[in-house]
C-alpha positions as CSV (number, residue, x, y, z in Angstrom):
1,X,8.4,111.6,206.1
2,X,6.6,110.7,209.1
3,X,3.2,109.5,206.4
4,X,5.5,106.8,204.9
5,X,6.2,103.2,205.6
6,X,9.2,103.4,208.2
7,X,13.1,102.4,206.4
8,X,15.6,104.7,204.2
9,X,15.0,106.6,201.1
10,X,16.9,109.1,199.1
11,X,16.4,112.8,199.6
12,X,13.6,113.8,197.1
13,X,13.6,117.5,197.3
14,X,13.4,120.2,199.6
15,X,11.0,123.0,200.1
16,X,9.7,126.6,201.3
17,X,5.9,127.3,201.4
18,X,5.1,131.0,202.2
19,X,1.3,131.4,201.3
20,X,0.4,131.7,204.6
21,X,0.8,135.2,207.3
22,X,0.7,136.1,210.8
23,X,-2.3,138.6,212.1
24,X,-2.6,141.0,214.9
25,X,0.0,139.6,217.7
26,X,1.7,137.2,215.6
27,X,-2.2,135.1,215.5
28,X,-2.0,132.7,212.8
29,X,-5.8,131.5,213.1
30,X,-4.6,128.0,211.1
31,X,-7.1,125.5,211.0
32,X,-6.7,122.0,210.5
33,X,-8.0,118.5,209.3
34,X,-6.9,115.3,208.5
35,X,-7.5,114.0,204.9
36,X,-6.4,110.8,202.8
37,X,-5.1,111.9,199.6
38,X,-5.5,109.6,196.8
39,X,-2.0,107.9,195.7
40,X,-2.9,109.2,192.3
41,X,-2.9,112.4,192.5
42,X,-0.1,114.7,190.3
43,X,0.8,118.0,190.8
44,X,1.6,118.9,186.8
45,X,2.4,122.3,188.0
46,X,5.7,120.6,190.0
47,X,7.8,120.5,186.6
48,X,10.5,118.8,188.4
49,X,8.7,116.1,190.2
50,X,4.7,115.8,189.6
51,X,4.7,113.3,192.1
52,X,5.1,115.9,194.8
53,X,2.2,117.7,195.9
54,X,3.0,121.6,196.4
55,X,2.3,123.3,199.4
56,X,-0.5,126.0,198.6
57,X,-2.5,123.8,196.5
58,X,-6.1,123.9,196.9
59,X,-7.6,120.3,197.6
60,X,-11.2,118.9,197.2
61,X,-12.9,115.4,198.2
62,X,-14.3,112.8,195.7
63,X,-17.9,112.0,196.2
64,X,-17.1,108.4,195.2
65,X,-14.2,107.4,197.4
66,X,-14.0,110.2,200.3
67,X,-10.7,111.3,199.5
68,X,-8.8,113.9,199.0
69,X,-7.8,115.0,195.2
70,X,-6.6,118.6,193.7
71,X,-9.5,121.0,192.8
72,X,-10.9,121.1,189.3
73,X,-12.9,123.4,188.3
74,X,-14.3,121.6,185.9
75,X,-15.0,118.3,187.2
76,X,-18.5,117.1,188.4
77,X,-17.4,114.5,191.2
78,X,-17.0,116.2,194.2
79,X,-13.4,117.7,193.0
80,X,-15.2,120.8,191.6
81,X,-16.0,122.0,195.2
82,X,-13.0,123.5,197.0
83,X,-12.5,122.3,201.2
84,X,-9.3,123.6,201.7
85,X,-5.6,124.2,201.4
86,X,-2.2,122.2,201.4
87,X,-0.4,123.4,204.0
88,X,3.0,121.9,202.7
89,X,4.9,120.1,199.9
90,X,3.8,116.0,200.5
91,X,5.5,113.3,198.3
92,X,2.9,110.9,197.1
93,X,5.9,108.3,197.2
94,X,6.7,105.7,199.5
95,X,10.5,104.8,200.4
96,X,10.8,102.4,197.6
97,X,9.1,105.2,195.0
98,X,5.8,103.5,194.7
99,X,2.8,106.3,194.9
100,X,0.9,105.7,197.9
101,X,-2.8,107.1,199.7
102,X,-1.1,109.9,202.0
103,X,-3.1,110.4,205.3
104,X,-2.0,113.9,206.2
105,X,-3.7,117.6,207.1
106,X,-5.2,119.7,205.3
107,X,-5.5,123.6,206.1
108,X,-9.3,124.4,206.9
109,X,-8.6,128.1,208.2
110,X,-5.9,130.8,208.1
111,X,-4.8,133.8,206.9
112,X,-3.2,133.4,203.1
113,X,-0.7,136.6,202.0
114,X,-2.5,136.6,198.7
115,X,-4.3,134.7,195.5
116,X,-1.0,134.2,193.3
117,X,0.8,132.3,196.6
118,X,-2.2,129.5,196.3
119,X,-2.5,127.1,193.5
120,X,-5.2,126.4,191.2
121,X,-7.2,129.1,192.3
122,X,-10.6,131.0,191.0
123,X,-13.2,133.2,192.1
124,X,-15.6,130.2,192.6
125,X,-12.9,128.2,194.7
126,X,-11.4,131.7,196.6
127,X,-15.0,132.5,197.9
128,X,-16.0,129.3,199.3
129,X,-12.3,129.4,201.2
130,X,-13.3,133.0,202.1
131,X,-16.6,131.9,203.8
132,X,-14.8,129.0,205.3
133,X,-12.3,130.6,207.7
134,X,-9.8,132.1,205.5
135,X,-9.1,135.6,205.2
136,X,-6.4,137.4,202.7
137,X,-3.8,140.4,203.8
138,X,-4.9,143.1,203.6
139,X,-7.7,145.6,203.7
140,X,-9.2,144.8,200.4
141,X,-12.8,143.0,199.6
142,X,-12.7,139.8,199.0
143,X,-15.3,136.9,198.3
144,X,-19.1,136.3,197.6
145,X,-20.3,139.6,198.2
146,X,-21.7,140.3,195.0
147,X,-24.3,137.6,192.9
148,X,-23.5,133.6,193.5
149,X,-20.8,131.7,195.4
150,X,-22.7,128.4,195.7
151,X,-21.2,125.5,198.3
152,X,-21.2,123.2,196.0
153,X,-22.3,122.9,192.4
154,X,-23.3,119.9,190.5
155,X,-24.6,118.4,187.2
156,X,-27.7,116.6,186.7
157,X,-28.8,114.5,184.0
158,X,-31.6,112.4,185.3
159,X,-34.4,113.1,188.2
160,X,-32.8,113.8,191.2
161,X,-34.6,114.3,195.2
162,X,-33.0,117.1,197.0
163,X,-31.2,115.9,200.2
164,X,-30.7,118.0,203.4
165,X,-27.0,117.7,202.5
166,X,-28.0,119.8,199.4
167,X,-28.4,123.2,201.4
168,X,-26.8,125.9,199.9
169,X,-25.8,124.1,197.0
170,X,-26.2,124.7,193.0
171,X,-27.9,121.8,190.8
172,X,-27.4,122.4,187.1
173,X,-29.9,120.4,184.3
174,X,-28.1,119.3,181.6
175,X,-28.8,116.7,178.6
176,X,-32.5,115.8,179.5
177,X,-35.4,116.9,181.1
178,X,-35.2,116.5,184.5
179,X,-37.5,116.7,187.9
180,X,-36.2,117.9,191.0
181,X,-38.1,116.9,193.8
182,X,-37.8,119.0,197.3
183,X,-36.7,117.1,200.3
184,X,-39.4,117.3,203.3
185,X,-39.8,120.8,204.8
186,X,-39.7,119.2,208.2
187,X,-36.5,117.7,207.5
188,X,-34.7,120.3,206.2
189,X,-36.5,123.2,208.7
190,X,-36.4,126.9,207.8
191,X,-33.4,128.6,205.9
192,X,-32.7,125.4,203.6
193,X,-31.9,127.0,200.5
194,X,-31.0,125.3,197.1
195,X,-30.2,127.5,193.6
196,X,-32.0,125.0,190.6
197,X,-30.7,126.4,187.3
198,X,-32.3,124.4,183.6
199,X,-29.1,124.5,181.2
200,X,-30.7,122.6,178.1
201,X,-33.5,122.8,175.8
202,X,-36.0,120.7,177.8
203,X,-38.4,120.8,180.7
204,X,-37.6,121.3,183.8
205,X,-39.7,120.6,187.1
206,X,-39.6,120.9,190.7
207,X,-42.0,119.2,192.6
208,X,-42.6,119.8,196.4
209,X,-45.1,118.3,198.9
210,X,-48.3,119.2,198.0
211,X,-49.8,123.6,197.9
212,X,-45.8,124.1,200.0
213,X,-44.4,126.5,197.4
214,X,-45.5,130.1,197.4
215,X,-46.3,130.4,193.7
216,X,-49.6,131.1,191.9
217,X,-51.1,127.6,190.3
218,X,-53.8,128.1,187.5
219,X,-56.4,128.5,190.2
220,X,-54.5,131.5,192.3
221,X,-53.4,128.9,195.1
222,X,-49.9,127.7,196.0
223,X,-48.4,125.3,193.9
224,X,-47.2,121.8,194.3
225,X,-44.7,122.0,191.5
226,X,-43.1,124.4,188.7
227,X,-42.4,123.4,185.1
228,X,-40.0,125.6,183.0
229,X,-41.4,124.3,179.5
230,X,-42.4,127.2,177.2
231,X,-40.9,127.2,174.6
232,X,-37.7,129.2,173.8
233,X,-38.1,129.8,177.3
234,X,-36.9,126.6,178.9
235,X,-33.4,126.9,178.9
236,X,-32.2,129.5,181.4
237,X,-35.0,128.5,183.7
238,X,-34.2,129.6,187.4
239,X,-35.7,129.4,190.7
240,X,-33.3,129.9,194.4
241,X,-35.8,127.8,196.0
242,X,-35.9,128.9,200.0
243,X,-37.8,127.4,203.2
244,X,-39.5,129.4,205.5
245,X,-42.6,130.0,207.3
246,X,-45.5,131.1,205.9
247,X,-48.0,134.3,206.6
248,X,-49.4,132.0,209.5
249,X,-46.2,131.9,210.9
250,X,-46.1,128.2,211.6
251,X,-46.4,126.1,208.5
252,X,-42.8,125.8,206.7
253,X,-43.3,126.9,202.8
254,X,-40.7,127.2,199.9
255,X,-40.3,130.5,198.4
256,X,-39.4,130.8,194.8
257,X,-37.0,134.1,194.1
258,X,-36.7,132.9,190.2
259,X,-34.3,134.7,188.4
260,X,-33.9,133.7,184.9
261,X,-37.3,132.7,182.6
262,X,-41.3,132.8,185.0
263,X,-42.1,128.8,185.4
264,X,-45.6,127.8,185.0
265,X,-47.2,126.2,187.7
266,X,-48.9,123.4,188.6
């Protein structure tokens, strides 16, 4: 247990992981990263010893701490956003049976035999793997190909500025009314892309630097912000927000491709 404090400890368990297969000329294309994993993670699908982390598991980093957790779907702290696999079974215990932080790898790349040999999968989670440097067996379609795989998706519940970290990721309004505000067009450069989606009752706004964002104001010209706030209309709001150039070919603009209720601008 090379990740443990060195002395003697009884035999936990043994194990057997299998998720992963060979390519072309026995090529195994594994990729991988260190990671801390927090001491407090459990594995409640190991019936026999939670305290064991199975190999095949699909891991995810906390926002608040940097570490390394097991996915959830559900969460909204960083764990909701899949980085990779478990490559093998890791007891969270040290020698004396106290859980400890584990610094060990994490699979970032490779090629997995199929969905039901990796834990805590779904669609979400399997195309951001896909799209990462994992491929499945076989010649069947996997992935994003169709509609939204989003990096990373998050809940908002106050005003929150965009960050150039942000690109590619899906920001969700929930609870309250609240503004998003574009980072800087210079910062970010073209092919920033950000998916804003308004899941509550209230308004919603989006406010750029000033006449950047391609999208008739009152007056015909560009806008400096959208507001999702007619009513019945509000919730559902949608705008895939895009950085580009404009017709002159050298001022950087956003581009609204809005797909749920028309904003009105400002």
């Amino acid at each position: 247990m090379p990740e443990s404090k060195p002395g003697f400890s009884a035999l936990k368990e043994t194990e057997e992981v299998q998720f992963l297969a060979t390519g072309p000329d026995n090529n195994h294309r594994k990729f991988l990263e260190k990671v801390t994993l927090k001491s407090s993670i459990t594995d409640a699908g190991n019936t026999n010893l939670t305290t064991t982390i199975r190999g095949g598991n699909i891991m995810a980093l906390k926002d608040s701490d940097g570490l390394g957790y097991l996915y959830d779907a559900d969460a909204n702290d960083g764990t909701q956003n899949a980085i990779g696999i478990l490559p093998m079974h890791l007891s969270m215990l040290d020698r004396d049976g106290t859980a400890e932080d584990k610094f060990t790898k994490v699979l970032t790349g490779g090629i997995i035999k199929a969905e039901s040999e990796i834990y805590g999968e779904d669609k979400a989670s399997l195309a951001v793997l896909l799209r990462t440097g994992f491929k499945m067996v076989g010649p069947t379609p996997h992935g994003s190909a169709f509609l939204l795989a989003p990096r990373k998706r998050y809940f908002k519940t106050a005003d929150y500025t965009l960050l150039d970290t942000d690109h590619g990721d899906m920001f969700i309004a929930i609870t309250n009314a609240v503004n998003f505000t574009l980072p800087t067009l210079a910062t970010v450069g073209r092919g920033y892309s950000v998916l804003l989606y308004n899941g509550v009752d209230a308004s919603m706004v989006i406010t750029a630097a000033a006449n950047t964002i391609v999208y008739g104001d009152a007056g015909g010209a560009v806008s400096t912000t959208l507001t999702f706030s007619t009513a019945n209309k509000k919730m559902g709001g949608t705008a895939l927000m895009y950085a580009d150039y404009g017709t002159d070919g050298a001022t950087l603009m956003w581009y609204v491709l809005t797909g749920g209720t028309v904003p009105v601008s400002a």
